[in-house]
C-alpha positions as CSV (number, residue, x, y, z in Angstrom):
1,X,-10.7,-33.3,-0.2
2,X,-11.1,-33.6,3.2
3,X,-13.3,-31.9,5.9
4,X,-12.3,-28.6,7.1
5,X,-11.4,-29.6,10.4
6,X,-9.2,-32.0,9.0
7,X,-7.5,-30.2,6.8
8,X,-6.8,-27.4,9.6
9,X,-5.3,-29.7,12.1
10,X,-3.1,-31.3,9.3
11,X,-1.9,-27.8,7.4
12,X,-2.4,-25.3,10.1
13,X,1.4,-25.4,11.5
14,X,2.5,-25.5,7.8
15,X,1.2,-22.3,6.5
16,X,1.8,-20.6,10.0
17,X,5.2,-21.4,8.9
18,X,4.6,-20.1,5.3
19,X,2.7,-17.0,6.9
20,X,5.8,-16.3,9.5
21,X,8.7,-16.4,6.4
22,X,6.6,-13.9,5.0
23,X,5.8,-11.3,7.3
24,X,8.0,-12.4,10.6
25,X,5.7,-11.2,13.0
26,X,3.9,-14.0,14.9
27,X,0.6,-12.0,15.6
28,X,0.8,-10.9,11.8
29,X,1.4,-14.4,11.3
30,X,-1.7,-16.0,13.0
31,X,-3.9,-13.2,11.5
32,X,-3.3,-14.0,7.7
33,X,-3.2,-17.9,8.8
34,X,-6.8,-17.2,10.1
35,X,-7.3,-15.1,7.1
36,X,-6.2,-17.8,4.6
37,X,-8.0,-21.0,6.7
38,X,-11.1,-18.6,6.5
39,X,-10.8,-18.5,2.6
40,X,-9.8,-21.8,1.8
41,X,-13.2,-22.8,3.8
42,X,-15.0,-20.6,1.8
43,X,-13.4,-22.1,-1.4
44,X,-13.1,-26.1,-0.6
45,X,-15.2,-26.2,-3.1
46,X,-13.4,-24.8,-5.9
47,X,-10.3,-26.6,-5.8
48,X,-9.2,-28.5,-8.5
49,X,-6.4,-30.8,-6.9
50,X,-3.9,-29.0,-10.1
51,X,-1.3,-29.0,-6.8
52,X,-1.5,-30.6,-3.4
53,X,-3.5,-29.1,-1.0
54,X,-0.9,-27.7,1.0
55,X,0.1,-25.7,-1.9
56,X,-3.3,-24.3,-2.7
57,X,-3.3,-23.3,1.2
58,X,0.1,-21.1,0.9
59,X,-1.3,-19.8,-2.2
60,X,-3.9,-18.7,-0.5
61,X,-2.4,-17.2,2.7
62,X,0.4,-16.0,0.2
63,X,-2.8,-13.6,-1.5
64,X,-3.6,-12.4,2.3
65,X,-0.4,-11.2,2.7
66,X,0.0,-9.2,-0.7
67,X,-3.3,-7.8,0.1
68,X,-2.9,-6.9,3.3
69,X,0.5,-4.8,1.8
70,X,-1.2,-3.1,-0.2
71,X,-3.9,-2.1,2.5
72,X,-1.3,-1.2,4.5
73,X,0.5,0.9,1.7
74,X,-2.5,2.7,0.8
75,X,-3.0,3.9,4.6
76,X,0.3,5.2,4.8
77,X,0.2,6.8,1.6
78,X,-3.4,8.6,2.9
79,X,-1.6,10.0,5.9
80,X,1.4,11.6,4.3
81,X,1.4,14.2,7.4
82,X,2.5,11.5,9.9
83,X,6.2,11.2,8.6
84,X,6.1,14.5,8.6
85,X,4.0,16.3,11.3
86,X,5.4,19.6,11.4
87,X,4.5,21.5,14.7
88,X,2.1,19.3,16.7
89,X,1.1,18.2,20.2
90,X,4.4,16.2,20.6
91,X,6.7,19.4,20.0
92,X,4.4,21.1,22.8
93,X,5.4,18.6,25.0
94,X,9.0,19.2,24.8
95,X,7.8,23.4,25.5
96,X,7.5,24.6,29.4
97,X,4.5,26.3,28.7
98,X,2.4,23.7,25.8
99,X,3.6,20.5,28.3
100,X,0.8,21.2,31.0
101,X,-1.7,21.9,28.2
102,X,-1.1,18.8,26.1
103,X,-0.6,16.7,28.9
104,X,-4.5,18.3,30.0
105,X,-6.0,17.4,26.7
106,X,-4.1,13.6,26.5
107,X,-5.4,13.1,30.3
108,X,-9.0,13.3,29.0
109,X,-8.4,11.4,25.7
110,X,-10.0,7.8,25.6
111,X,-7.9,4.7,25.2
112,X,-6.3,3.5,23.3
113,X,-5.6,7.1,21.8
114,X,-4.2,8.2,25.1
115,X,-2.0,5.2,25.8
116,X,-0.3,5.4,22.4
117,X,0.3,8.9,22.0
118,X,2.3,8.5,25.0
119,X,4.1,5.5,24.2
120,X,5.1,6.9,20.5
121,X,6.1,10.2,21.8
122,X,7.2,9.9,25.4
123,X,8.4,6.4,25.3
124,X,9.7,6.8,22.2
125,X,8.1,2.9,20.7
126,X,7.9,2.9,17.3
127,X,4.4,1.6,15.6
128,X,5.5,-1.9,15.3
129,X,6.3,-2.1,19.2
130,X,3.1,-0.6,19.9
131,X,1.5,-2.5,17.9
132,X,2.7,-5.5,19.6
133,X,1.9,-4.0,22.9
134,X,-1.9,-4.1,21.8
135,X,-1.5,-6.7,20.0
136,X,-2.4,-5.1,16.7
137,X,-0.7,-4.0,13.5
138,X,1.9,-1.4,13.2
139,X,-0.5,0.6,10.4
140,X,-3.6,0.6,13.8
141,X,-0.8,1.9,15.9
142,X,-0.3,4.1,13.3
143,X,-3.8,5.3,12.5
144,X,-4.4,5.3,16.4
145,X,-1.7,7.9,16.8
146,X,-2.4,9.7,14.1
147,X,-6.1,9.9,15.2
148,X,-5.1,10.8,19.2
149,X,-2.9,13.7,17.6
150,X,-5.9,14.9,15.5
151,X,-8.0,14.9,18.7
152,X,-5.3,17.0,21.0
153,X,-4.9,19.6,18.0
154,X,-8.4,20.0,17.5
155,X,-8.9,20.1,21.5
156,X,-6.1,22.9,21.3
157,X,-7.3,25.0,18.7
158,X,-10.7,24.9,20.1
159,X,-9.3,25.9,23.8
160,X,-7.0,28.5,22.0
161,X,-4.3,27.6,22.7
162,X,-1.2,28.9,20.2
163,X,1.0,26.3,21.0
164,X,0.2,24.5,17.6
């Protein structure tokens, strides 16, 4: 087997390649190509030389993939109230009188929470273009605007405000 640095200058465009059919998304792409260079490094030593070693290196970042699906449908499948929020800080915008009160609370928010509550629900991005934006996954923009929307509501309750 060769040295690592050899073997990642030789295979790297190949399982980018490999990573990119999979998932289509070139930041997603370069992540689970780190991801999978990261565990064949870990694992040089293991290989068996059953298959050549380009195949044992899309195996590998094929396994990052699946896993980081699963991650990803376990997060969204903990935050079942995003798909459906009900009455939140984003219908308060769309109120006269809620508006000046959310946009009070998201003013003092911290990025990124503020910058991507505003982009989901005034600019109307979805997560994967936010995502992109921060250069990040859809499920962090997801989780980031589900987290900013926790902090307004609690922010509004708190103030008591009725508007939620």
């Amino acid at each position: 087997m060769p040295d690592f640095l050899e073997l990642y200058t030789r295979y790297y465009r190949q399982v980018y390649a490999w990573c990119m059919a999979l998932c289509r998304d070139p930041h997603q792409a370069q992540d689970l190509t780190q991801e999978a260079f990261c565990r064949a490094m870990q694992a040089m030593g293991s290989f068996r030389g059953d298959c050549t070693v380009a195949t044992w290196l899309r195996g590998i970042a094929k396994n990052c993939y699946r896993e980081q699906q699963r991650r990803q449908e376990s997060t969204a499948a903990q935050l079942p109230e995003m798909a459906d929020p009900g009455r939140g800080p984003e219908q308060s915008l769309c109120d006269g009188d809620g508006a000046v009160e959310v946009y009070r609370i998201l003013h003092r928010l911290s990025q990124p929470y503020q910058e991507v509550f505003y982009l989901r629900v005034c600019g109307e991005l979805s997560f994967a273009d936010i995502g992109r934006i921060f250069e990040m996954s859809p499920n962090w923009a997801r989780v980031t605007f589900y987290r900013a929307r926790q902090k307004i509501a609690e922010r509004m309750s708190r103030d008591g405000s009725s508007e939620l």
